[in-house]
DOLUM-253190 format. One record per residue (C-alpha): x, y, z; residue in three letters. Coordinates in steps of 0.25 Angstrom, whole numbers, padded with zeros to 4 digits, always signed. Example, Ala and Ser with C-alpha at 12.3 -4.5 7.8 and 13.67 -1.06 7.14 Angstrom:
<rs>
+0049-0018+0031Ala+0055-0004+0029Ser
</rs>
This chain:
<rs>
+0183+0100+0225Unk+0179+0112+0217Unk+0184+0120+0228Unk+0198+0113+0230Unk+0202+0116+0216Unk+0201+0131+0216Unk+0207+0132+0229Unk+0219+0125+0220Unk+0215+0133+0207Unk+0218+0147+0218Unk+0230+0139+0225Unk+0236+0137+0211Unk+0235+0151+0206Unk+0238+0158+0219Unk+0253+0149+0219Unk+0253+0152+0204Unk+0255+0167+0207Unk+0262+0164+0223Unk+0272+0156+0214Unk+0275+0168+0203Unk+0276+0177+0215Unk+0287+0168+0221Unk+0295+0167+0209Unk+0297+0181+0209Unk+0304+0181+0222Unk+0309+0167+0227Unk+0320+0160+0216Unk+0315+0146+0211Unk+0324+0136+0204Unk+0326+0134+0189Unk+0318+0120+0189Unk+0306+0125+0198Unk+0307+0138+0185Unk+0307+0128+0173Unk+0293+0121+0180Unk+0287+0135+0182Unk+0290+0139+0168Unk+0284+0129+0162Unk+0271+0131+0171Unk+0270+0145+0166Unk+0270+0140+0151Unk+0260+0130+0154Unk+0250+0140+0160Unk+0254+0149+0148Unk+0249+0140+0138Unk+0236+0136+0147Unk+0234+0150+0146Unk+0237+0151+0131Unk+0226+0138+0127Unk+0217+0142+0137Unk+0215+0156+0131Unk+0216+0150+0117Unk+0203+0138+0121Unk+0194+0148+0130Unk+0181+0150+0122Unk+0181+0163+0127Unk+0188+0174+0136Unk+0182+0172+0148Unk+0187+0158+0150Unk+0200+0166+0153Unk+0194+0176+0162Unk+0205+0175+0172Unk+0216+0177+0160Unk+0221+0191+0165Unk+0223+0187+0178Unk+0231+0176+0171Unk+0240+0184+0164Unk+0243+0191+0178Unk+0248+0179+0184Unk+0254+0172+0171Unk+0262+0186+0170Unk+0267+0185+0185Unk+0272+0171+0184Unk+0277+0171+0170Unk+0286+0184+0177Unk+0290+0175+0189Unk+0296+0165+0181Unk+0303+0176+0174Unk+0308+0180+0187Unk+0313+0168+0193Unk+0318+0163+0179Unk+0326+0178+0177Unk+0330+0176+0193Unk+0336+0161+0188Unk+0342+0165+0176Unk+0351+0177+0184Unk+0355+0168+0194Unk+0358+0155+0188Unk+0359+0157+0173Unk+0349+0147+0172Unk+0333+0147+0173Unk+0329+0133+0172Unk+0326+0124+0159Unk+0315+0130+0153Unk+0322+0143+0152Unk+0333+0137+0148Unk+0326+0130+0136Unk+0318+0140+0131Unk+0330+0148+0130Unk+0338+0139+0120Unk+0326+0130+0115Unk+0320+0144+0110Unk+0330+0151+0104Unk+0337+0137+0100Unk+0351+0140+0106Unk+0352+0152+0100Unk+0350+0165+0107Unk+0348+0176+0096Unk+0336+0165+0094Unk+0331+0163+0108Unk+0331+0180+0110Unk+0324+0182+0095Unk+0314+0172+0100Unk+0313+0179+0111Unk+0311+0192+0106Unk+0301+0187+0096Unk+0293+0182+0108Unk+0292+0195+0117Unk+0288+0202+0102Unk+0277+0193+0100Unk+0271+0192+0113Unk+0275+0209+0116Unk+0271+0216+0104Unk+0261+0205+0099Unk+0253+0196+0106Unk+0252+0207+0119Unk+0250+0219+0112Unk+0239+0215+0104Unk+0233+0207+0116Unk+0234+0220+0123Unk+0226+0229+0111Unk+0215+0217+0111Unk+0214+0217+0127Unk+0210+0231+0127Unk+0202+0232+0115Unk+0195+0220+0120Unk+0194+0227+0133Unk+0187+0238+0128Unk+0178+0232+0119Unk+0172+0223+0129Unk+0171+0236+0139Unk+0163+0242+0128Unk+0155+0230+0124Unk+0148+0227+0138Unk+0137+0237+0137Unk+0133+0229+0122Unk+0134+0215+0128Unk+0126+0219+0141Unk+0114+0225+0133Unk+0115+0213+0123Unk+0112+0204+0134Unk+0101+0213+0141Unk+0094+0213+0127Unk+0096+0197+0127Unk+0092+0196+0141Unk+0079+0205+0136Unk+0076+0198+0124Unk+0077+0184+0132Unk+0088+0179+0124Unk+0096+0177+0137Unk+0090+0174+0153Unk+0096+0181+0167Unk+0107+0171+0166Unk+0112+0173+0152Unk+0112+0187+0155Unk+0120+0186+0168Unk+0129+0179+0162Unk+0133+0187+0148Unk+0135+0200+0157Unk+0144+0190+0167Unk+0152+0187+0155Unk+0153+0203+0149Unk+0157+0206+0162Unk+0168+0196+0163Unk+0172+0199+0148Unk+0173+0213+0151Unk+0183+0210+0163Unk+0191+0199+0156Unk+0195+0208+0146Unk+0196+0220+0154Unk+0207+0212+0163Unk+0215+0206+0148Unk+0216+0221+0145Unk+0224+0223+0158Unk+0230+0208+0158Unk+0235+0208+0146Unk+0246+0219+0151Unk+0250+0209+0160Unk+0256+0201+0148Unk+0263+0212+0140Unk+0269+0215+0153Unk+0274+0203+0153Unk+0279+0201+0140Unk+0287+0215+0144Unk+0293+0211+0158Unk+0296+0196+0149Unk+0305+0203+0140Unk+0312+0215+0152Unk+0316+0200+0159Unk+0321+0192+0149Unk+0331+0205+0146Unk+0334+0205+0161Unk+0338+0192+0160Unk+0346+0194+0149Unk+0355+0205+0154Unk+0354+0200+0169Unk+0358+0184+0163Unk+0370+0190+0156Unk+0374+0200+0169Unk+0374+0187+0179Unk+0380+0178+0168Unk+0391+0189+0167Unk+0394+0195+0181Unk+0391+0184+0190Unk+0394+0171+0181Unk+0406+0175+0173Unk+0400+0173+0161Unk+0403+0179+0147Unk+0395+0189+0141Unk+0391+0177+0129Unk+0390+0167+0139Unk+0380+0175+0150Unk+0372+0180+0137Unk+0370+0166+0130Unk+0367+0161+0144Unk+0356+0169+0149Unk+0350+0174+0136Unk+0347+0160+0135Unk+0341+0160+0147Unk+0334+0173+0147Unk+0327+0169+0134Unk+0323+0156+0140Unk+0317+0165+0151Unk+0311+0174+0140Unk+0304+0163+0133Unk+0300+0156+0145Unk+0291+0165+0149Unk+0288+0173+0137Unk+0282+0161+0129Unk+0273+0159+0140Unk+0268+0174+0139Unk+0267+0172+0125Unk+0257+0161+0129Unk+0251+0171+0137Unk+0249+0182+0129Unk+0244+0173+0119Unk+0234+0169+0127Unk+0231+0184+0130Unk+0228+0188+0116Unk+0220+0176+0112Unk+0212+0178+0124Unk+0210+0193+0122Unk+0208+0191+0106Unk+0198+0179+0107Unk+0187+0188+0113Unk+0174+0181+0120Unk+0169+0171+0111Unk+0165+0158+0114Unk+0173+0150+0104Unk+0185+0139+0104Unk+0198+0147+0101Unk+0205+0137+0091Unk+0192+0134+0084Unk+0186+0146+0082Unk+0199+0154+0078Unk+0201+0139+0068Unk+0188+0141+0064Unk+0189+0155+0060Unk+0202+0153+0053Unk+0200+0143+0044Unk+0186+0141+0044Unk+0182+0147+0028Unk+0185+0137+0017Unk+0188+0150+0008Unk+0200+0154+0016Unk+0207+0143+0015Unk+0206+0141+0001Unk+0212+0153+0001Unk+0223+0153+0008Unk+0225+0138+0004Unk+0226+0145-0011Unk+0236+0155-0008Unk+0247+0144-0001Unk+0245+0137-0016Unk+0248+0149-0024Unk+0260+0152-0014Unk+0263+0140-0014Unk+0265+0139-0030Unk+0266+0153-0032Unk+0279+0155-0025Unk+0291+0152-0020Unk+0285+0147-0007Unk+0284+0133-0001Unk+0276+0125-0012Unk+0273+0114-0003Unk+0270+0121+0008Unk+0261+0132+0002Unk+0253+0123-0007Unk+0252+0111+0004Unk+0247+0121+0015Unk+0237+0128+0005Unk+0233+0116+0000Unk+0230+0112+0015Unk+0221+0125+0017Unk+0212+0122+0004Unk+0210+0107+0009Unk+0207+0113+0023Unk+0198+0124+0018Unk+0190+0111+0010Unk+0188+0105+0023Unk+0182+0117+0030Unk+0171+0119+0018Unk+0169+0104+0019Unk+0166+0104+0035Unk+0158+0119+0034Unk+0150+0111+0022Unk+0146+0101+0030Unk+0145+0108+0042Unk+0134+0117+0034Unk+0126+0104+0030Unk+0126+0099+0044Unk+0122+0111+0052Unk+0111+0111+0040Unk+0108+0097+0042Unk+0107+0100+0057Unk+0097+0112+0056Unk+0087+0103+0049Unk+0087+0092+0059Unk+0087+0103+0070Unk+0073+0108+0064Unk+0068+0095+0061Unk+0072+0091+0074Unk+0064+0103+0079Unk+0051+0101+0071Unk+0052+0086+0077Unk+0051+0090+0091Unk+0039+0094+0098Unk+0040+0108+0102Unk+0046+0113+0113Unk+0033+0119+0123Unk+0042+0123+0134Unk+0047+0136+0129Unk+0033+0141+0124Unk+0029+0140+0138Unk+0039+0152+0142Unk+0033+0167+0144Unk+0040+0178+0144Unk+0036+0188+0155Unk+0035+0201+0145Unk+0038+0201+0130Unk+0040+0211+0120Unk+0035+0207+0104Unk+0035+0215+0095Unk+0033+0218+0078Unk+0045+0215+0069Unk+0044+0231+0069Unk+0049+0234+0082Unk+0060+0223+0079Unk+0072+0235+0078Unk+0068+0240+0091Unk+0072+0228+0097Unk+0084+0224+0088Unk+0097+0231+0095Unk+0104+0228+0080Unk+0094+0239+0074Unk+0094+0249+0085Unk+0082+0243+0094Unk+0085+0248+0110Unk+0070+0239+0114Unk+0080+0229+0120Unk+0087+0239+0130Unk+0075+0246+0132Unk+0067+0232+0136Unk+0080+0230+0147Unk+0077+0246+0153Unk+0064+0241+0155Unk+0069+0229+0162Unk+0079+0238+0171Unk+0068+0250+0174Unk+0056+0241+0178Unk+0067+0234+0188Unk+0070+0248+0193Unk+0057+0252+0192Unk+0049+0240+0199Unk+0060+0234+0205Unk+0057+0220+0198Unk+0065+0216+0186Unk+0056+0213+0173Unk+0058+0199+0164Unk+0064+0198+0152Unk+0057+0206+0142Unk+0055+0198+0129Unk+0057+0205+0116Unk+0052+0196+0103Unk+0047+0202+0089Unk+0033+0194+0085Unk+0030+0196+0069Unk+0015+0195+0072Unk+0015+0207+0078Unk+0014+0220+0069Unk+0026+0225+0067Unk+0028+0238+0076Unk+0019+0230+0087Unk+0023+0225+0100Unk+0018+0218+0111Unk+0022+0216+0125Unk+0018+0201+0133Unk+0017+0200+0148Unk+0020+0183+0151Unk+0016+0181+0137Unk+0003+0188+0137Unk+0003+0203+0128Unk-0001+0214+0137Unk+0003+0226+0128Unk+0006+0229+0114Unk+0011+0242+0106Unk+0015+0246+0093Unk+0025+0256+0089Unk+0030+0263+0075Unk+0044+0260+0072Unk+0052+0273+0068Unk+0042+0281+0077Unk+0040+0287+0089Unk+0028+0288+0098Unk+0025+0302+0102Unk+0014+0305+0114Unk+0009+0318+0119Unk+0011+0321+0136Unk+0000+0330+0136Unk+0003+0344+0133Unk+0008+0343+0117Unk-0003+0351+0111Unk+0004+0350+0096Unk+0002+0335+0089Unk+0012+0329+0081Unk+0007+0320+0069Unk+0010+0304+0071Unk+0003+0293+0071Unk-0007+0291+0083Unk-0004+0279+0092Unk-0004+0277+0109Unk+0007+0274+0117Unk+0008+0259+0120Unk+0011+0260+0136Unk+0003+0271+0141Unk-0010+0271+0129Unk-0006+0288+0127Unk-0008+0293+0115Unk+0002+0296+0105Unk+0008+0297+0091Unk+0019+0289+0082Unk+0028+0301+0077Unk+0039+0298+0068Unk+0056+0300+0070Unk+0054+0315+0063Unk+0044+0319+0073Unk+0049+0315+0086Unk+0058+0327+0088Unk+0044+0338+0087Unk+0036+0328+0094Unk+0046+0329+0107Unk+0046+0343+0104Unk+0031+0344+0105Unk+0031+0336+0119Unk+0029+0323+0113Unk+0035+0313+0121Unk+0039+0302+0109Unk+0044+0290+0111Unk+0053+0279+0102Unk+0046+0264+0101Unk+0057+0257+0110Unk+0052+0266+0120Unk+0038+0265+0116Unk+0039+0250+0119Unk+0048+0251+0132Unk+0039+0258+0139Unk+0027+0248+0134Unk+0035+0238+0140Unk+0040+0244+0152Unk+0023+0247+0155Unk+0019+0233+0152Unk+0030+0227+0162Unk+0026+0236+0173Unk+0012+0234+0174Unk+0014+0218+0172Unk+0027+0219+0182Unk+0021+0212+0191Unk+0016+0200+0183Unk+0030+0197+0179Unk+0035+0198+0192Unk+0040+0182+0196Unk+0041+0175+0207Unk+0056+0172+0203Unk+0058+0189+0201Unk+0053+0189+0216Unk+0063+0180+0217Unk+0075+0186+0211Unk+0071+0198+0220Unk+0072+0194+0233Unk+0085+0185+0230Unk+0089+0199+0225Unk+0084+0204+0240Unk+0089+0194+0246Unk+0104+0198+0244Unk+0103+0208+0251Unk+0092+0205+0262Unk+0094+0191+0264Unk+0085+0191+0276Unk+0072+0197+0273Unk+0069+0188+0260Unk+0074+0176+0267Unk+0062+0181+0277Unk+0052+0185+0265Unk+0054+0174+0258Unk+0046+0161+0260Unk+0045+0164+0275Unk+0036+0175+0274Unk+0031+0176+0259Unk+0034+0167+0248Unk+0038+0171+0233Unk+0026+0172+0228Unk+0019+0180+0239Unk+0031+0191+0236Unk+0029+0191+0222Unk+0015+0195+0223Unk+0019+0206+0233Unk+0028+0211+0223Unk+0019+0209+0211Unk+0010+0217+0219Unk+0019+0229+0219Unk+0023+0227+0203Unk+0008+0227+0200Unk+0007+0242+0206Unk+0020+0247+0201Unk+0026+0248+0216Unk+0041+0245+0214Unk+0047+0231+0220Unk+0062+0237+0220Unk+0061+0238+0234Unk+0062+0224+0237Unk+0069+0224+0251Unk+0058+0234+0256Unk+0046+0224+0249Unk+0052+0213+0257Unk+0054+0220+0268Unk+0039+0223+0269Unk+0034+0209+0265Unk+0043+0203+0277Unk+0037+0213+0287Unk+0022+0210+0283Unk+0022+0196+0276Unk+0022+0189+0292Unk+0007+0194+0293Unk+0001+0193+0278Unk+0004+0186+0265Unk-0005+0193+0259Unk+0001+0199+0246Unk-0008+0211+0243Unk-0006+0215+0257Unk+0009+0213+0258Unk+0010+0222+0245Unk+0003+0234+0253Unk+0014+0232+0265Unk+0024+0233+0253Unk+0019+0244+0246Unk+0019+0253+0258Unk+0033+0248+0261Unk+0035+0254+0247Unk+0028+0268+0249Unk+0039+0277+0247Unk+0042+0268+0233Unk+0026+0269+0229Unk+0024+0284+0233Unk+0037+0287+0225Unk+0033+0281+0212Unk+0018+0287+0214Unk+0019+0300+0222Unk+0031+0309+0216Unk+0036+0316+0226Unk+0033+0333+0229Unk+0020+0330+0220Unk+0004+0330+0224Unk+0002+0316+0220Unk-0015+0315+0217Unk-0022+0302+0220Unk-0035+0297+0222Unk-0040+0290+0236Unk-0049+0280+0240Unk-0065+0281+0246Unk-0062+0275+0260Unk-0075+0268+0257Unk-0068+0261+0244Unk-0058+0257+0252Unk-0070+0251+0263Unk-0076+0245+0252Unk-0062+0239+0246Unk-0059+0234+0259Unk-0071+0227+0262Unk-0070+0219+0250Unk-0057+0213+0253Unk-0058+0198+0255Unk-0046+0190+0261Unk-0044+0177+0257Unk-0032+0167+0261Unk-0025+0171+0248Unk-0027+0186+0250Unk-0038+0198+0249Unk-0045+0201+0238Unk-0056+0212+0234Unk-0071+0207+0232Unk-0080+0219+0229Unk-0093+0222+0222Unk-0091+0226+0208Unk-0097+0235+0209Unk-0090+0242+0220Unk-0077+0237+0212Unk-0081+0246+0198Unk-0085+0258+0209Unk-0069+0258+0212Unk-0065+0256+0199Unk-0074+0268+0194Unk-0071+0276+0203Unk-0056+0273+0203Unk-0055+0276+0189Unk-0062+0290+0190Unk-0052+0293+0201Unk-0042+0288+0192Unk-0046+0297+0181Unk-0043+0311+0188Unk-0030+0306+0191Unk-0026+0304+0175Unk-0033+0317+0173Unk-0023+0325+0182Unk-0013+0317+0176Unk-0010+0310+0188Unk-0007+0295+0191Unk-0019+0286+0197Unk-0016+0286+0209Unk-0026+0280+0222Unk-0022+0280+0235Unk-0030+0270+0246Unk-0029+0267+0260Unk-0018+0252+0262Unk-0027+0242+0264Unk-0036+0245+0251Unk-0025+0248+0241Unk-0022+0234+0237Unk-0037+0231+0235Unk-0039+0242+0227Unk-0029+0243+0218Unk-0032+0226+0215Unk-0048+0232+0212Unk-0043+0244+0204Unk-0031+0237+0197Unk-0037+0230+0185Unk-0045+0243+0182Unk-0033+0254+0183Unk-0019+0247+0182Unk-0013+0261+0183Unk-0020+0265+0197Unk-0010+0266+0210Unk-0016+0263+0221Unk-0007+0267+0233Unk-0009+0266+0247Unk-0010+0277+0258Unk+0002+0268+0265Unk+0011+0269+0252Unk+0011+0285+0250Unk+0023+0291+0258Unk+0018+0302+0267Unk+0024+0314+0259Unk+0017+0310+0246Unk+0006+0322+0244Unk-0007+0317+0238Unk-0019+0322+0233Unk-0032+0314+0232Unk-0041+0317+0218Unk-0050+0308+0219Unk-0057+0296+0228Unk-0062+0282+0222Unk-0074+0281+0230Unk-0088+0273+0226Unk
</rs>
């Protein structure tokens, strides 16, 4: 059914512009005219209320393409009424009647009125519906940049989901459009209003040429004739313009709020007691004062005080009710039980912080922590190739005030505290000259450094310093926390959102992944695995790929990551071998590896380690002392194993020395230089 009516929505509108094309070209008679006219002011004044009622613009989104066609049949009835009243002297009833019923038999009146429309609708309502087109236009243009970071902050702070989101840009996008298209469309009726006014005077010269030359008319009798005709013609189809242009400018002058037109612009008028008694008082003294109407002034003044009594009755006793309703609202409240269900949300990551560090999250006083928190969202995604969850911002009082504190799943994992008004300055290693601040460390990394104030930044960056403002103090806090935890909040329904992202464009390999050979958890967990070590997941199609190729023949998760990881050797070299560089590393004792190996027990649920302790802390001992030169040449901890051992080591090594890579032989590229510093041996 649904279908059936827009094919006849299309049918109608495509015989509504095939039948203004026609009337241009084939004559009709002066009956089938008088039906068409009086279809053309029907649409007009559905086009007139509708704009009037829409709540907002984009109710009316197709209005400029309305104006195109309403322009193009209003001219076609022009045409063929112009084309009747040349060669018959008469153009049909309505014409005829609007030509002596406006001016009232008189044709000084009928071409006055005339005139009085083409000036209203030309120099009035078209112009200023022109200026507010384009200054509408270009402020909307210039507004989108606002409204998109308003609704990222939103969407950052929680106040709106994905959904919301989506749909506010959908809108700014179609606003931006809509009134781009009114600041074209709105020629189409000034055009029209021109070509209105060349027609009805070649009417009137044409009419009086025919009447003349062809009919044997006198010069009186041809002008009394066809002036009443050509200002029937006029009217006929300038009033439905009017309509028109009406519409236009209350469409354009509305803007894009969501309110009813007649009560709201009702509302606003003559909603404030105080002005009409006002203006009720000032039709009295007028009324009494001067020569004017007695009656009329002091009845219609008399009318506004009674009516502005009646408003500040109804605004009294709406007060008293919406008071009389927020009581029983909060007593209706602390009747019912409580409602658990929200308690038991938790937020992936979240933010709190003192009353002190308030401004830097409040864009009316200049804070920038909003954009900043959506930069991280963008460069972990470009970073690890997974998209972070909304990152909740809240201020909580029992917190000192220049303290925050950053929750992993509701849990605090880290907390910092900065000075407002200052700026953290830290020595890189080769400024010899100290500068006087107050000592502190740097919340991310635990380095040393010092709170200068605003006056001592600029001799702090000349020393070398490297300073730093608070936004950026905590940014990059943040930023650390969610890379080390990246992996925990990494979702089955991310997973997910990933592969239906893959599966747009290869179809074919997820539909093979996924559940024929590994399920949505089993992927997660391979992907996790990679988070956990900080090897991007932003190659998703070479991942998959790779889990096809080996999941036929093993489930196992931890393995699976190794296939994928070497799959990923040019990736992992890049981030931990830069290129034309010596890159120094420690190995491992092949008799650690025998030892590791032999402790491996496989299990239906996978493989696991099970050493002696003591052999365990010999690794650990030994791997931390490696680890040491490394950081003394300034280098990054760096061990390289043999495949089949990595995994195993880095699980023994992991809850000791959460900064230590642990890379394969398999995943350095074969023109990557190293140089071994050091073995872990027992």
């Amino acid at each position: 059914m649904k279908l059936k009516a827009m094919s006849r929505n299309d049918v109608f509108v495509a015989a509504y512009i095939m039948l203004a094309i026609i009337l241009f070209i084939v004559p009709i008679p002066a009956g089938v005219l008088d039906i068409l006219l009086a279809f053309n002011i029907s649409i007009a004044m559905t086009i007139l209320f509708g704009a009037m009622f829409s709540k907002e613009v984009l109710d009316m989104s197709f209005y400029p393409t309305m104006l195109l066609f309403t322009t193009l049949f209003r001219i076609a009835l022009n045409t063929s009424s112009t084309r009747l009243i040349l060669r018959d002297g008469n153009a049909g009833n309505v014409v005829e009647t609007f030509g002596q019923f406006v001016g009232g038999g008189n044709l000084i009146i009928g071409v006055i009125v005339f005139i009085i429309l083409i000036i209203i609708q030309f120099m009035v309502i078209n112009k200023g519906s022109e200026r507010v087109s384009e200054v509408t236009a270009r402020f909307t243009l210039d507004a989108m940049p606002g409204k998109q970071m308003a609704i990222d902050a939103d969407l950052n702070t929680g106040a709106i989901d994905d959904a919301e989101a989506k749909r506010r840009r959908e809108k700014i996008q179609e606003e931006s459009s809509f009134f781009g298209s009114m600041d074209g469309a709105v020629k189409y009726v000034k055009g029209d209003a021109a070509a209105g006014l060349l027609i009805t005077a070649i009417n009137l010269v044409g009419g009086i040429a025919m009447g003349v030359l062809t009919q044997n008319m006198a010069v009186g009798d041809a002008l009394n004739r066809y002036s009443i005709l050509t200002i029937g013609d006029g009217l006929v189809s300038q009033i439905p313009s009017l309509m028109i242009s009406l519409a236009t400018g209350i469409l354009v002058t509305k803007g894009s709020k969501d309110a009813d037109f007649g009560n709201t612009m009702i509302k606003q008028l003559f909603s404030i007691p105080k002005v009409l008694y006002i203006v009720g008082i000032m039709l009295c003294f007028l009324g009494l004062a001067t020569d004017l109407n007695t009656i009329l002034f002091i009845g219609l003044g008399g009318a506004f005080i009674l009516s502005g009594r009646s408003i500040a009755k109804t605004i009294r006793e709406a007060t008293v009710e919406k008071e009389v309703t927020e009581e029983e609202a909060e007593a209706e409240e602390i009747r019912q039980p409580e409602n658990v269900n929200s308690l038991l949300q938790v937020d992936p990551i979240e933010l709190e912080f003192g009353y002190g560090i308030i401004p830097l999250a409040d864009v009316n006083q200049g804070g920038d922590l909003l954009d900043r928190v959506v930069m991280i969202r963008r460069q972990i995604a470009l970073e690890l190739g997974t998209i972070v969850p909304i990152i909740r911002l809240r201020d909580n009082i029992q917190l000192n005030p220049n303290q925050y504190i950053i929750k992993i799943k509701g849990i605090q994992v880290s907390e910092g505290e900065i000075l407002f008004d200052h700026y953290m300055a830290m020595n890189p290693g080769f400024v010899e000259e100290e500068i006087s601040g107050i000592p502190t460390f740097e919340p991310s990394f635990h380095l040393p450094a010092i709170w200068i104030t605003e006056g001592q930044r600029e001799k702090a960056e000349t020393l070398g310093y490297t300073v730093v403002d608070p936004p950026s103090i905590i940014a990059t806090h943040l930023t650390e926390i969610i890379r080390q935890h990246i992996d925990e909040l990494l979702t089955r329904q991310d997973v997910q959102g990933l592969l239906n992202n893959l599966k747009e464009t290869n179809p074919s390999l997820v539909e093979e992944l996924t559940p024929k050979l590994l399920g949505l958890g089993e992927i997660e967990k391979v992907l996790q695995n990679l988070l956990r070590e900080g090897v991007s997941i932003r190659d998703l199609l070479t991942i998959m790929e790779t889990l096809a190729d080996y999941a036929p023949t093993t489930r196992d998760t931890d393995i699976l990551t190794e296939y994928v990881r070497q799959a990923l050797k040019r990736a992992i070299s890049s981030k931990f071998f830069p290129p034309n560089e010596t890159t120094s590393v420690v190995t491992l004792d092949p008799k650690v590896e025998q030892e590791i190996m032999g402790s491996v027990k496989q299990t239906e649920n996978g493989a696991f380690l099970n050493m002696d302790p003591a052999k365990s802390r010999a690794i650990i001992d030994s791997t931390g002392k490696e680890m040491q030169k490394l950081e003394n040449l300034g280098k990054m901890p760096i061990v390289i194993t043999s495949p089949i051992v990595r995994i195993y080591y880095k699980r023994l090594t992991e809850d000791y020395y959460r900064d230590l890579v642990v890379v394969s032989y398999s995943e350095v590229e074969s023109n990557v230089e190293l140089q071994s510093v050091g073995m872990v041996t027992i």
